[in-house]
N, C-alpha and C positions, 0 to 999 in steps of 0.2 A: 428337629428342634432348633437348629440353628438358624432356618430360614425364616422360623416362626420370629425369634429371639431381633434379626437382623430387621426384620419388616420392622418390630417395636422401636428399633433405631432411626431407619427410614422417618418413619412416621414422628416421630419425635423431634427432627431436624425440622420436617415440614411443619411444625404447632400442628399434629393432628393426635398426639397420642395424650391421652390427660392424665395417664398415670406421670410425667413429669419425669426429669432427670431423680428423684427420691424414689420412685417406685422402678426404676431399670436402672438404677446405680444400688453393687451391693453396700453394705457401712464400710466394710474394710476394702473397696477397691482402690486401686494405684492406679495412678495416674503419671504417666513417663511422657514429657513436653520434650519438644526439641530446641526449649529455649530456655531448661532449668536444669542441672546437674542431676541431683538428687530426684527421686520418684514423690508424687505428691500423695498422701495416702490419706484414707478417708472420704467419706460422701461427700462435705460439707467443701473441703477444697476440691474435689473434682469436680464438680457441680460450679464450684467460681471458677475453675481454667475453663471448661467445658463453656460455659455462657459466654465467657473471653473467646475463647475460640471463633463460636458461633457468630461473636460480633465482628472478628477481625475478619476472616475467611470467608463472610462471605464476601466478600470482593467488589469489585468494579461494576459498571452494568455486564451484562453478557458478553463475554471473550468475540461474539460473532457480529453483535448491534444489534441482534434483533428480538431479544426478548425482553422484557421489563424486569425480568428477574436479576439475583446478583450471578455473577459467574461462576459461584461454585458448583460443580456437579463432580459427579462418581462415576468413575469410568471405567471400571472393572472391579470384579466382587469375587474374590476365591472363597469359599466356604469350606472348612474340615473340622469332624467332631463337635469341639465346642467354641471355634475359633473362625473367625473371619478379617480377610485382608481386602478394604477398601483403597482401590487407586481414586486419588482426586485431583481434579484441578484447577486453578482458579486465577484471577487477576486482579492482582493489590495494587494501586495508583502506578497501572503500567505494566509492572513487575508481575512474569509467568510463574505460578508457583504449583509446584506438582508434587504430591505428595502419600502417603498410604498412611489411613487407619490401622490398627490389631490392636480387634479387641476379640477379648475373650472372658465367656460367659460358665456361670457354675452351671450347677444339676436344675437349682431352680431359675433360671433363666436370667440372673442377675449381672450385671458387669461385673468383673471383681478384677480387671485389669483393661487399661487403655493407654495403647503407646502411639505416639503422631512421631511421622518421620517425614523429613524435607528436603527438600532438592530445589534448583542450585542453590550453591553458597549465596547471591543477589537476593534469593527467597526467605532465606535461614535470617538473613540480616533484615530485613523492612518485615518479617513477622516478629521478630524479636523488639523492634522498635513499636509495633502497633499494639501485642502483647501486653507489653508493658503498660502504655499507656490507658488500654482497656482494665487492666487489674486493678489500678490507684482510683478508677470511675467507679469499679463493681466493690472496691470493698469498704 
């Protein structure tokens, strides 16, 4: 089920899945940002870090020059029970940022927790500053 759960993720990062961050976010899930104290709980603010996210992370052109794409990608997938840990990484104006998803999904295939964690300090600092400024555009 997890792999099934993970592909609706995938696909949802690419704009291919149409159920939407509303239909694979549960109502009560938490949201744990590596750039706010407190967990964010609820769809409706995970859903605006989540599009923040999306907008900040995806990064630079390609870390390599050669694809038209931004430089986020996923570079390792550990999958157990109802739980997945995403390595990713990516390049913000310069800045290498490496980082891992855990998320974890209920019985019905819903998120119901999402925790982003980040490496180096350089990274934690210029996503904190692009965060922000995505938040005050999305809300």
């Amino acid at each position: 089920m997890i792999k099934e759960n993970i592909k609706k993720w995938h696909d949802l990062i690419k704009g291919d899945y149409s159920g939407g961050f509303d239909e694979l976010l549960d109502d009560d899930v938490s949201f744990y940002s590596p750039i706010v104290f407190s967990p964010q709980r609820g769809k409706e603010l995970t859903t605006l870090y989540l599009m923040a996210a999306g907008n900040t992370f995806g990064g630079d052109q390609s870390i390599d020059g050669t694809l038209e794409e931004s430089s986020f990608k996923y570079t390792k997938e550990v999958l157990d029970g109802n739980q997945a840990v995403l390595e990713f990484e990516t390049q913000i104006d310069g800045k290498y940022v490496n980082g891992v998803d855990i998320i974890t999904f209920n019985d019905e295939g819903k998120i119901i927790e999402f925790k982003v964690m980040i490496r180096p300090l350089q990274a934690v600092n210029i996503i904190h500053e692009k965060m922000q400024d995505m938040l005050k555009q999305l809300k």
